[in-house]
N, C-alpha and C positions, 0 to 999 in steps of 0.2 A: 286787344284780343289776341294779338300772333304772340306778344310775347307769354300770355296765358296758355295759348295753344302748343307754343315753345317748351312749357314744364311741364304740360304733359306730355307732351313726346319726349321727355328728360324721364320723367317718374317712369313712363316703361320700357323706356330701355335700359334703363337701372334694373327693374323687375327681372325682366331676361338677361342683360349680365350677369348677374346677384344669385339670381334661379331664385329666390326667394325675399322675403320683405327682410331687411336687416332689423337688428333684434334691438328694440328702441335703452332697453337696461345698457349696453354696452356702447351705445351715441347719444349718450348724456351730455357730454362733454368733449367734443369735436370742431373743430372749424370748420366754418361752415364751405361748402363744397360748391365748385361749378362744373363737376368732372359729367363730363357728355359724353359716353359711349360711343365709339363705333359699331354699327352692327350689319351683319351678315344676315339675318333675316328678311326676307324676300315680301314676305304680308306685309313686315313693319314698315319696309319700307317706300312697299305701295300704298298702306295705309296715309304713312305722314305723305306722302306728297298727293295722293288724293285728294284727303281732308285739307292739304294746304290750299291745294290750287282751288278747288270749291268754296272754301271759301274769300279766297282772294278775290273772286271773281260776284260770288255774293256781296262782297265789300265794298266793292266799284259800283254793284249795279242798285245797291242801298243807298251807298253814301249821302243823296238831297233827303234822305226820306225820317233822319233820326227825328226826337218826335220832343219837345219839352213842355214842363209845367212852367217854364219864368217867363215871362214876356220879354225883350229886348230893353225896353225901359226900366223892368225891374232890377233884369242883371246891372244896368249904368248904375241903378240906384245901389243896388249891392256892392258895386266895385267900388264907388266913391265910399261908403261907409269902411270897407276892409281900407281903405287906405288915406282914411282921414288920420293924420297926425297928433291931433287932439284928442282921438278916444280910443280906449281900450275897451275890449270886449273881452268879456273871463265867464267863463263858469260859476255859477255860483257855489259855494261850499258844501251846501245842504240845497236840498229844492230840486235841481235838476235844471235852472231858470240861466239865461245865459244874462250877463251886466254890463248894460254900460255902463262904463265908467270917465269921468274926466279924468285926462291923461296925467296932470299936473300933481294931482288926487294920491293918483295910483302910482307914484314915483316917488309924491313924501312919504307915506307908507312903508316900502320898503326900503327907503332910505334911512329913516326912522329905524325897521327893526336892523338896520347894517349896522346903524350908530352902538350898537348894544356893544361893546368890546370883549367883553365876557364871551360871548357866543361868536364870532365871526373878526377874520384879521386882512386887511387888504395886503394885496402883495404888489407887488411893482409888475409882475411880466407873467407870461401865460406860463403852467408849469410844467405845461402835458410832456413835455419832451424828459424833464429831469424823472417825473412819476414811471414813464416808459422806460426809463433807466433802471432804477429801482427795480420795477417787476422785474426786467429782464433778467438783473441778477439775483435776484430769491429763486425763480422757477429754475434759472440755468444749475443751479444750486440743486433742485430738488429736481430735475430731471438727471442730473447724474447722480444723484445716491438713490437714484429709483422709486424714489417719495410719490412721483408723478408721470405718465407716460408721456409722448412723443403728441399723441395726441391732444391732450391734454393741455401740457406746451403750448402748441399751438392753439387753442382755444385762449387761453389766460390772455394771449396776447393781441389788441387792436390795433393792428398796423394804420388805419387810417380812423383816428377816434374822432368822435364830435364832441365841443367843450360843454360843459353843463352848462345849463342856463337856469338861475332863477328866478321864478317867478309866484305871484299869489292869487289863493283864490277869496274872492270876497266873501266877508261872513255877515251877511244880508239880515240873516237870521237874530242876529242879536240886538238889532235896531239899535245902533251906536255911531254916530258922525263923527268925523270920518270914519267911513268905515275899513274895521280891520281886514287884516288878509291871513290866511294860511300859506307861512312857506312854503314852497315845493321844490323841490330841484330835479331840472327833469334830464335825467343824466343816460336815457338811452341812445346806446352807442357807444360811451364816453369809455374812458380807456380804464375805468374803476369796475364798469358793469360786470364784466363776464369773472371778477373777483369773489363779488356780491354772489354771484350765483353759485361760483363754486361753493364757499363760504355757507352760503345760505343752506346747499342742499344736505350739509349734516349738522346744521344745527334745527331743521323742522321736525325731526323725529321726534325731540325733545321738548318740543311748541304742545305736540299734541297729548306728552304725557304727561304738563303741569294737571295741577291737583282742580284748579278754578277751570278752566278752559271751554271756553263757547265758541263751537264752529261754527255754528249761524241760526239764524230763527227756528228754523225745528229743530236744533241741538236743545238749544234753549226752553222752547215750549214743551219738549220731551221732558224736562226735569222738574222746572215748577210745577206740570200739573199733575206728577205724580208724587208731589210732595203733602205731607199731611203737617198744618204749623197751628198751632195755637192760635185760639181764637181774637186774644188781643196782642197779636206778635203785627210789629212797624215794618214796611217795607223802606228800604234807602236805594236812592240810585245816586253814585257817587261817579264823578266825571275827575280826570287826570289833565292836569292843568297843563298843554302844551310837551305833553310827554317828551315825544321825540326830540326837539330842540332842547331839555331840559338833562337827559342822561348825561352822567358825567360819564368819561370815556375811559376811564380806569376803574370804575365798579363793568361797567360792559365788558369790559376785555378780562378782568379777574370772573367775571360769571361763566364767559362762554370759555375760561380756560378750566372751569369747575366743569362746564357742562359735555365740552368735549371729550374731557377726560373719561367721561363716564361709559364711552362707545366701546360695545365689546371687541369691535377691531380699530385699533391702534394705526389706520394706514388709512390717508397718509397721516405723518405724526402729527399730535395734538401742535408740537410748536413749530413746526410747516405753516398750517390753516393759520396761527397767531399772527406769523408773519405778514402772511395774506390779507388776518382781522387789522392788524396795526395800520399796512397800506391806506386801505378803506377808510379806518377812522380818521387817520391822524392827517391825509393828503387830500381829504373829501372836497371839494374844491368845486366853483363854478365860477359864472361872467354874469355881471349886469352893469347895465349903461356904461359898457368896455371898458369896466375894470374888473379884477379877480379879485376873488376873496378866497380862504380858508374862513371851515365853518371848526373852532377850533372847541365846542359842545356839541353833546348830544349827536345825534346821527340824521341825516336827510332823509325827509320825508320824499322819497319816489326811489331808495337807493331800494334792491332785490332784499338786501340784508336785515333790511331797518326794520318791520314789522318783527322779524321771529327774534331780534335783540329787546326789542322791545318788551313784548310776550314774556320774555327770558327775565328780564329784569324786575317787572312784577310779578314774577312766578318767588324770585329770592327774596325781592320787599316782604311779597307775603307770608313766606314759612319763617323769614328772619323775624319779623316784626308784626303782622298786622294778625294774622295765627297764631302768633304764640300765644300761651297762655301764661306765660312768665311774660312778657314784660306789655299784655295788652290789656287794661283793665278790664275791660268788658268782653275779652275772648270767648267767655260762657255765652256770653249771652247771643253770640251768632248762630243762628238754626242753619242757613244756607247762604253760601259765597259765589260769585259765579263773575264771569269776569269776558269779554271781549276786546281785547288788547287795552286801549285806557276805560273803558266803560264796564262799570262793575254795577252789579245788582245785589243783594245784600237785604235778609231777612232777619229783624233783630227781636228779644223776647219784648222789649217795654219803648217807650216814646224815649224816656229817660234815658235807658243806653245806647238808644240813636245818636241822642243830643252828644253826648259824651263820647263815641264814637269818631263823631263829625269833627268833633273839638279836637280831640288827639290824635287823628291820622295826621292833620296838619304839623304835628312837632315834630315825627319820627324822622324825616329827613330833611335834609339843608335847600335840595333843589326843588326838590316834586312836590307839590301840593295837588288840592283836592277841592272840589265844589259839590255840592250835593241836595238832594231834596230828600223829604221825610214825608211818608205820609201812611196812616192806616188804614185808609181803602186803596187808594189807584196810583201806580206811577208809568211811567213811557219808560222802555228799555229796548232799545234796537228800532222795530219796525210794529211793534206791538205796547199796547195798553195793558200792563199788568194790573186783575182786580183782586181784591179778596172779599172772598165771601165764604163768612164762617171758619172752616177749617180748612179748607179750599181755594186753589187759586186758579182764575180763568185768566184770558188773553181776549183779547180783543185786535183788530187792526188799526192801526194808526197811520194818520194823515196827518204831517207836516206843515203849522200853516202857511209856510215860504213854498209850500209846492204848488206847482203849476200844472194846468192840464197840458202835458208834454206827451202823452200815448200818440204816439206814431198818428199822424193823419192817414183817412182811408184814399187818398188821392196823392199821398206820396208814392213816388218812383220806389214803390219797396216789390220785391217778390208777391203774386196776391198770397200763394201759399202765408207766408207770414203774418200777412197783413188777414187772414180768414182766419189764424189762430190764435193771432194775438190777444184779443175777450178772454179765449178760453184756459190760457196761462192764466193769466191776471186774475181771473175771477176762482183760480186754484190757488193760488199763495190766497187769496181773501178769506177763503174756505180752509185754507191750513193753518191761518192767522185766527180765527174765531172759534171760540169753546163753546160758542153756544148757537142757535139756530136764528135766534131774533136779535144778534148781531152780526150775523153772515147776512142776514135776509136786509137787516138796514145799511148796510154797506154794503150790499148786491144792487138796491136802488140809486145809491150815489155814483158806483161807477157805472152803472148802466145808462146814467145821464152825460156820462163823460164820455164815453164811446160814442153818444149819441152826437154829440158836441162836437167831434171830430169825425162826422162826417161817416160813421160805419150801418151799415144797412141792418134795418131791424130782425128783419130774418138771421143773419150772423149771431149778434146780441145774443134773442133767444135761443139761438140753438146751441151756443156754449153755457148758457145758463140751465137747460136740459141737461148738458153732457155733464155737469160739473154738482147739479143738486143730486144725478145715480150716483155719486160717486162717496163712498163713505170717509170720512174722515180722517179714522183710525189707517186708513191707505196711505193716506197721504203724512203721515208723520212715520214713515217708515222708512228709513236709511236701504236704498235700490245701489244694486253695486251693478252698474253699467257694463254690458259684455262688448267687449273690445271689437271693431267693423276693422275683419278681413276683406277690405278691398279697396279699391283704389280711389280717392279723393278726388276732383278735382276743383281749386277753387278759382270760381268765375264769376268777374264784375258784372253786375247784372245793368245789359244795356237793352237797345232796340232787338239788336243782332243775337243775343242770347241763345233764344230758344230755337234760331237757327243754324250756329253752331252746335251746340247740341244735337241736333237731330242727323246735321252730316256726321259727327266723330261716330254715333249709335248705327248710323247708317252701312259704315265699313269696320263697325269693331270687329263683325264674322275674320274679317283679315286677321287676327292676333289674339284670336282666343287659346292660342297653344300657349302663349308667356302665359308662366307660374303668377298671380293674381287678377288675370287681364279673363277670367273667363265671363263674367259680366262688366255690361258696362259702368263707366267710374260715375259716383255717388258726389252729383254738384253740389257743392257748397257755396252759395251768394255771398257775392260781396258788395255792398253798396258801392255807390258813388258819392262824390264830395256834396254834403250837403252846407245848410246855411250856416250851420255851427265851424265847418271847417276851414270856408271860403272868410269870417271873422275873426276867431280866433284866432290865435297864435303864441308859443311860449314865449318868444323873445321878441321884443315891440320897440327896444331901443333902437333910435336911429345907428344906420352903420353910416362910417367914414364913406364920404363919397367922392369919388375919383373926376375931375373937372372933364368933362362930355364937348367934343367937337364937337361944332354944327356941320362940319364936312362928314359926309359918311358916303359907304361904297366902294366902290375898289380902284387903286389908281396905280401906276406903274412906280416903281424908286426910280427909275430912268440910270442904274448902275450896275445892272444884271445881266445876263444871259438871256434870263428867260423872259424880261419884259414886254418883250414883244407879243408874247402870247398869251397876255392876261388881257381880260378884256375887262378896260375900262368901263362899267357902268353901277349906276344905284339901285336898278331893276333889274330883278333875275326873271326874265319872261320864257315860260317851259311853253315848245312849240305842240307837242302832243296832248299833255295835262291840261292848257290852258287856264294858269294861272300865273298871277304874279305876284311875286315875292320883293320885298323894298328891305333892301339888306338895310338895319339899323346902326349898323357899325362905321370905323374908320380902317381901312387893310390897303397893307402893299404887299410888295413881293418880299418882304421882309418880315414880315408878321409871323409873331409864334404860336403856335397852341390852334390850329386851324380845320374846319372841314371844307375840302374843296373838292370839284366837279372839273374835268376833266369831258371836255368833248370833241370830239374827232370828224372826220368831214363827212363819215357818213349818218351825222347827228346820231349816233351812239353815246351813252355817256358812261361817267366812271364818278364813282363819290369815295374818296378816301379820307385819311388822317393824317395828323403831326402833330407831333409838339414840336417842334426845329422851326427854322424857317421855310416857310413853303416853298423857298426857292429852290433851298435844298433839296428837298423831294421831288419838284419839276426836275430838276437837272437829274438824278438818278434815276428817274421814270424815260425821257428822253434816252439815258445810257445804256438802257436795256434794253428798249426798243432797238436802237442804236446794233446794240451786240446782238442780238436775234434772242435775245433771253426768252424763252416760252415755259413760265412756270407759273402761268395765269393767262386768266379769260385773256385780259387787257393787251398783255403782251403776243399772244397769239394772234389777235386779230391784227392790230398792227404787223405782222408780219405775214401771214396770211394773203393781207390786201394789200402790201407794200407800199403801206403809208410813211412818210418822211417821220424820224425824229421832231422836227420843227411842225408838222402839219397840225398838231390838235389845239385846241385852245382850252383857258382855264376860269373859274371862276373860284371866289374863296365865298364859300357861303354864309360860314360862320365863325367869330371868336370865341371860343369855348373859352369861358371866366375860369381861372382859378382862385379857391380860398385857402383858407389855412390846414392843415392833418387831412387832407383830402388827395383820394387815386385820382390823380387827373389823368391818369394813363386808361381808367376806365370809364373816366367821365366821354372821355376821347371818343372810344370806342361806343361808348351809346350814342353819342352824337351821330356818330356816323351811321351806326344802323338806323338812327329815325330819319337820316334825308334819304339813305336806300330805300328806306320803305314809302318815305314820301315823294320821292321823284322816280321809283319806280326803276332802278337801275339795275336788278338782277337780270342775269342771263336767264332769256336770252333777251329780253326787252331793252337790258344793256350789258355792261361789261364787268360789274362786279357779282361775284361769286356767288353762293347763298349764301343770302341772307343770316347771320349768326344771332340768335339773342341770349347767349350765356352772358353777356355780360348783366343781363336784366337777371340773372338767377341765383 
């Protein structure tokens, strides 16, 4: 909660720097920022230390009181399952259903699709650094011929990236042993992301103006049911066989160099972005069971860029090939096309030119193939049952049979607000899913049994089922262009203490209703806590190398320093006010790198700082400015102040801050240290370190 309470006291004193909200068109494309104002405002800055210290104080006198739904048993049973080495837990493909899986299972599998050579190339060593090379000089490039701003610049570039991992999701649904998985590569963070985005954001204009294009279920349901087809016209739904993995990457790059070209402004130039498309394609890279690969087909499924390539590329198969009426025998015979990136819908005059159809999509290209169903009453397309009847086509809602009743429980930890409206969504997509009354009304009964199931009160039930029968139809297939909320956000994990924060920041907002957006108070937005899917899951499930573990831990002197003398030997860190103790899990001397230590002085004050150096190092410089009467902090004031010795404080190393690979350890540092601030309580004046800072959390 401080460091939530920390971005909002960032967000407005941004507002009153700024005088106004910055103009989101022009911070498209920015790195991202930790700049924290100073401010001269006198409310604000009665405001933030009121609301701070209230609720600091609220924090302390809460803390035994938080409240859960796991029982202690359960959580044991749930940590042993997260970290049983034998099984994987994935998401299901389809369903919503989370899987166990045996681990040995789920490792031939993707082993299996690695063996593919065509599609994927192992490499010897991680690449991230030579790929960080590369960008560097294409942008350096394009930021001096003015292709790309400063800003810009700096967004392309992830100073500390995370490597892709991938991983798959089970496809449950096809009831096939073993079962298969859906590649994914989950490459947020990675040093390709913020490529994909740029890349991505001019080639979506052109997503939305292919000729097939379906944005989603009422895109959809708007077009068939205003479609008039002949009475003995086949419906097809045609499925794209592993799309993404399957594009070759030189019809991709010749399409989006057709399709870029096409932008009436030229900037930055078409072969800029290419350079930027080739990065992506040709460097796509991730790790599993610590090795690397190049995926040297097709494009990753989880990259930013991947779906509107996609899109793109069955926008050219189809006017090239499957449209044309030169070279598609049966091109007459299509009445309606409609397409959601591989899943295409498809109303044809006779059974005949279905069949034929089916037949011949399959020749037209080398990689892509097609599976399909034919039928002249009913097919499933997205989340709906398409029928025909007569000249007419209705919709229906569809149920999954691999889906599970997953609807939020009514005694999960969720907001009630969400958990009182959640029926009443639900039961609006059913209603915008159904063309007819007596299949809204028998799919009103089935979910109404599942709410039921999950525990939601029957009063709720019917009273979204009230709200949702006023409500006419023709409303709800109406494309709403949402007006933009001038005012200030803010989002907060929804705990015990919530709605008591809350009521203190509303309590002093009068302080700061003069900043430019702050005249009401800010509009929370919930954010859950880790639930069971998160505390299971995980992308990356290979064992990491692990580094051989003393059974000595605790802190012990090198007996070759200066400062030895003033570490205090022990494996218990026992805090004489807080009343707790802490069993330091590690191995530390006076030599140890990468450290947070505590510092306490003889009138039981104490101090929590930083290093990467060895800690010795920093005792001896702390001593040397005591030493010189240095007063450019709490710390050193006080010691001088109360004319305490150089020699007189003593020290403890609390913690080894781990480092891994493309990682700020310099900010890892710094968080470290502000969560033993805030956990052992060492702001002045309770002790000698400064406020508290959480920009690093920003």
């Amino acid at each position: 909660m401080r460091i939530e309470l920390a971005r909002l006291f960032r967000t407005i004193r941004l507002r009153h720097h700024f005088g106004t909200k910055i103009n989101p068109i022009t911070s498209t494309f920015k790195p991202r920022s930790n700049f924290f104002p100073t401010t001269d405002h006198i409310g604000l800055r009665v405001f933030e230390k009121t609301v701070s210290e209230e609720l600091c104080c609220t924090i302390i006198k809460h803390k035994r009181s938080y409240s859960t739904n796991f029982s202690s048993k359960e959580w044991h049973i749930l940590h042993n399952l997260a970290n049983d080495k034998d099984l994987v837990w994935k998401p299901a493909d389809k369903g919503g259903a989370i899987v166990l899986m045996n681990r040995t299972d789920y490792m031939d599998e993707i082993h299996r699709q690695l063996s593919v050579r065509e599609h994927y190339l192992n490499i010897e060593r991680d690449p991230t650094h030579h790929i960080q090379s590369i960008i560097r000089t294409v942008t350096l490039e394009g930021l001096a011929l003015g292709y790309i701003s400063e800003d810009v610049y700096k967004f392309l570039h992830t100073p500390w990236p995370r490597i892709p991992v991938l991983y798959t999701l089970p496809k449950i649904h096809k009831n096939i042993r073993p079962v298969p998985g859906r590649p994914i590569v989950s490459g947020s963070g990675s040093v390709l992301e913020p490529l994909a985005k740029f890349v991505d954001h001019y080639l979506q204009p052109f997503v939305k103006q292919t000729s097939s294009y379906v944005r989603d279920t009422k895109h959809f349901i708007n077009i068939i049911e205003s479609l008039v087809i002949p009475t003995d016209a086949v419906l097809m739904s045609v499925d794209v066989i592993s799309l993404y993995t399957n594009i070759p990457l030189e019809e991709a790059r010749y399409i989006c160099e057709s399709t870029l070209n096409r932008r009436p402004n030229h900037h930055p130039p078409t072969f800029f972005l290419l350079d930027l498309l080739d990065i992506i394609l040709e460097k796509n890279y991730f790790k599993f069971d610590e090795k690397y690969y190049f995926q040297i087909q097709g494009v990753a499924m989880g990259s930013p860029v991947a779906p509107a390539i996609a899109n793109l590329f069955m926008d050219n198969l189809e006017n090239e090939t499957i449209l044309n009426h030169t070279k598609n025998p049966v091109a007459d015979g299509i009445i309606k096309y409609c397409r959601f990136i591989d899943d295409i819908f498809i109303i044809v005059n006779s059974h005949q030119e279905a069949v034929t159809l089916l037949s011949w999509i399959n020749t037209i290209h080398l990689k892509i193939k097609f599976t399909g169903n034919i039928s002249s009453t009913s097919l499933i397309f997205l989340d709906v049952v398409v029928t025909k009847e007569n000249d007419r086509l209705k919709v229906s809602n569809h149920r999954k049979t691999t889906d599970r009743n997953s609807l939020l429980h009514y005694n999960s930890y969720h907001h009630w607000a969400l958990k009182n409206n959640l029926p009443f969504t639900q039961m609006l997509r059913i209603k915008r899913n159904s063309s007819t009354l007596q299949d809204f009304n028998q799919e009103m009964e089935e979910t109404k049994s599942r709410f039921r199931n999950r525990g939601y009160p029957e009063s709720i039930i019917q009273s979204a089922y009230s709200k949702v029968a006023s409500i006419p139809r023709s409303k709800l297939l109406e494309d709403k262009i949402r007006p933009g909320v001038d005012r200030l956000i803010w989002p907060l994990t929804l705990t015990s203490l919530s709605n008591l924060a809350i009521k203190t920041v509303k309590k002093y907002w009068n302080l700061i209703r003069d900043i430019p957006g702050c005249d009401r108070p800010p509009l929370v937005a919930y954010k859950r806590t880790r639930n069971i899917g998160d505390i299971l899951v995980h992308s990356n499930i290979t064992n990491r190398p692990r580094t051989v573990k003393s059974n000595l831990v605790g802190n012990y002197r090198c007996h070759h320093c200066s400062v030895c003398s003033q570490l205090i030997e022990t494996k218990i860190l026992t805090h004489q006010h807080l009343s707790f103790e802490f069993k330091f899990p590690h191995f530390a001397t006076c030599t140890t790198k990468g450290v947070i230590y505590m510092i306490i002085c003889d009138c039981n004050l104490s101090y929590v700082g930083q290093t990467r150096r060895e800690v010795k190092s920093r005792i001896i410089e702390h001593r040397s400015k005591i030493r010189n009467h240095v007063r450019e902090s709490i710390l050193y004031k006080h010691f001088c102040d109360l004319q305490h010795s150089p020699e007189s404080f003593k020290y403890h190393i609390l913690e080894v801050v781990s480092q891994s690979k493309h990682m700020d350890f310099n900010n890892k540092l710094l968080q470290r240290e502000t969560y033993w601030i805030f956990r052992l309580r060492t702001e002045h004046p309770q002790g000698l370190n400064e406020q508290n800072s959480y920009s690093c959390y920003i």
